[in-house]
C-alpha positions in Angstrom: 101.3 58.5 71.9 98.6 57.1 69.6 99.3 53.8 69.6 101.7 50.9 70.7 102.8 49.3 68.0 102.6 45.3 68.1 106.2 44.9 69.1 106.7 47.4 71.2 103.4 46.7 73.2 104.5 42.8 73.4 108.5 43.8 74.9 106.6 46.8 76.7 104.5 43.8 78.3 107.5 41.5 79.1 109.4 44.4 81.2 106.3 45.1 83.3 105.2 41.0 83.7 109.1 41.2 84.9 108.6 44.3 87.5 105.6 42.5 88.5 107.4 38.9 89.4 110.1 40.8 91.2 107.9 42.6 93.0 106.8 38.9 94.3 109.8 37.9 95.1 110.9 36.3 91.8 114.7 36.6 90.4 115.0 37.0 86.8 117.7 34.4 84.6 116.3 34.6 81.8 114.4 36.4 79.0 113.4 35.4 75.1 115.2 32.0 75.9 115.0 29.8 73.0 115.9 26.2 71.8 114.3 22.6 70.6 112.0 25.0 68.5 110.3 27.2 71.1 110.8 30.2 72.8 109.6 31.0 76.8 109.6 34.8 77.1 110.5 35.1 81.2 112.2 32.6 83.0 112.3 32.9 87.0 113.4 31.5 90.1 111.1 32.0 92.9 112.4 30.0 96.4 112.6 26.6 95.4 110.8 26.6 92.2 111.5 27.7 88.4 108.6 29.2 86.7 109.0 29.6 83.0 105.9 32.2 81.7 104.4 33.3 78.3 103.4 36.9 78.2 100.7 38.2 75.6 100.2 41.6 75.5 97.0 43.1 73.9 95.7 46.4 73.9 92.8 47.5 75.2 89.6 46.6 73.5 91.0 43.7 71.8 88.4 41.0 71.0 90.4 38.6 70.9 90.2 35.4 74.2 92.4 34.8 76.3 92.2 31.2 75.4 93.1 31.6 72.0 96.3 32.8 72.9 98.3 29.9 74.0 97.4 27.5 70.7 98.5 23.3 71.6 101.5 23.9 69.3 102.4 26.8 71.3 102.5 24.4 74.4 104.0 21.9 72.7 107.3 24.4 71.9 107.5 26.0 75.3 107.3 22.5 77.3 109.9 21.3 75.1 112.2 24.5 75.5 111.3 24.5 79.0 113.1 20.7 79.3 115.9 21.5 77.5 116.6 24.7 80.0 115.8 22.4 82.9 118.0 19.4 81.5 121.0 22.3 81.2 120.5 24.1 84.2 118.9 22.5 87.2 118.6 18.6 88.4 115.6 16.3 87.9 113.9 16.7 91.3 113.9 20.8 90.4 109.8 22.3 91.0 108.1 23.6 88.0 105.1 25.8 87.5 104.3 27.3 83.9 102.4 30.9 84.2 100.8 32.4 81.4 100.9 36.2 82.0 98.1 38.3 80.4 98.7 41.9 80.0 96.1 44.4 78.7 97.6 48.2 78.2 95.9 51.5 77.4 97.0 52.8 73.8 98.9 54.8 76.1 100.9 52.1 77.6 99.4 51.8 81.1 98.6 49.1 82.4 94.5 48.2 82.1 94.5 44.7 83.5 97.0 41.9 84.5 95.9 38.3 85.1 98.2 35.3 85.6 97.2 31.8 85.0 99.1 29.2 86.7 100.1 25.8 84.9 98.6 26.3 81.4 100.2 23.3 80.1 
């Protein structure tokens, strides 16, 4: 394979940040979930806690930050999605941590590096 292109390497991304947050002991109810103008790409229930996470994918030798990912607007839309799937789904009192999940992948598709920062917002 010469190359992942941008798409497949970001859905390629979201299935392995979603092997990985199983594999710790998170259940998966929901993927690409969008409303109130934002989208969060993995939502997850992990004991007594929802975690809603934004995956980037980039491939290796990227130059681009990691901080640059996650733009203020960007955390504007997936706070205010994140509310609207809490305010249909769970009660006020519910835990709530936001991960950003950052994958870096070989032009192969393996896995280079994963890092997850916790509460971005």
């Amino acid at each position: 394979m010469s190359g992942l292109k941008s798409y497949n390497r970001g859905k390629m991304g979201e299935d392995i940040a979603c092997r990985h947050l199983k594999s710790t002991g998170h259940e998966i109810i929901a993927r690409n979930f969008r409303a109130e103008g934002g989208e969060i790409d993995i939502i997850s229930l992990c004991e007594d806690t929802v975690f809603f996470s934004e995956v980037k994918t980039r491939k290796s030798g990227s130059m681009i930050p990691i901080e640059e990912s996650i733009t203020a607007d960007k955390r504007v839309r997936i706070e205010r999605a994140a509310k609207f799937f809490l305010g249909k789904n769970f009660d006020d009192d519910t835990n709530v941590k936001f991960l950003f999940i950052f994958l870096v992948l070989e032009n192969n598709g393996a896995v280079k590096k994963i890092d997850i920062l916790c509460d971005f917002l």
